[in-house]
Phi, psi and omega in degrees: 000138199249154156228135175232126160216139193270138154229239196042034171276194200162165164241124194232148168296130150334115178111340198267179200265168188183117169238144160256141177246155161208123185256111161250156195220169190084232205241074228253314176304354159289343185284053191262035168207099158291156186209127184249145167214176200219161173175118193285167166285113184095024203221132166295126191320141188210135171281168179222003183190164183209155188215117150289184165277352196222010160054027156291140188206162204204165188197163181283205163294295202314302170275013198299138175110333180235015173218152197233119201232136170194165199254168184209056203297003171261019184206029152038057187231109175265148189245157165208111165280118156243138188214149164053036165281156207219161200319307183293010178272356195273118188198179151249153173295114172224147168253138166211197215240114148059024167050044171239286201257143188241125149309176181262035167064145183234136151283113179241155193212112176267146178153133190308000000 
């Protein structure tokens, strides 16, 4: 069993920064493919960023040029830098592991 917890949301202005985190525990070297996903109000959870153990990475459209996703594999820790965030970035967040395990989600909310 993997447990993921997310933090860093927050609420920020249009143009600011956000990092996100997710620290997993438990049978935490299984996670060698991370995933950050999102989900607006009224909307389906849509991915938004991927990480290997060997740190092949990948992004949606949307963010790509403004988020940044990287790992820390001696503190079983995935990171996601958002920048230049813009109002339709406002969701909650989640991260998993290997398309099994979800965190319970961070909310971030952009807006003047």
């Amino acid at each position: 069993q993997v447990q993921l917890v997310e933090s860093g949301g927050g609420l920020v202005q249009p143009g600011g920064s956000l990092r996100l985190s997710c620290a997993a525990s438990g049978i935490a070297f299984s996670c060698n493919t991370m995933y950050w996903y999102r989900q607006a109000p009224g909307k389906e959870r849509e991915w938004v960023a991927t990480i290997t153990s060997v740190r092949y990475i990948n992004y949606a459209n949307s963010v790509k040029g403004r988020f940044t996703i990287s790992r820390d594999n001696a503190k079983n820790t995935v990171y996601l830098q958002m920048n230049s965030l813009k109002p339709e970035d406002t969701a909650v967040y989640y991260c998993n592991c290997q398309g099994a395990y979800w965190g319970q989600g961070t909310q971030v909310t952009v807006s003047p």
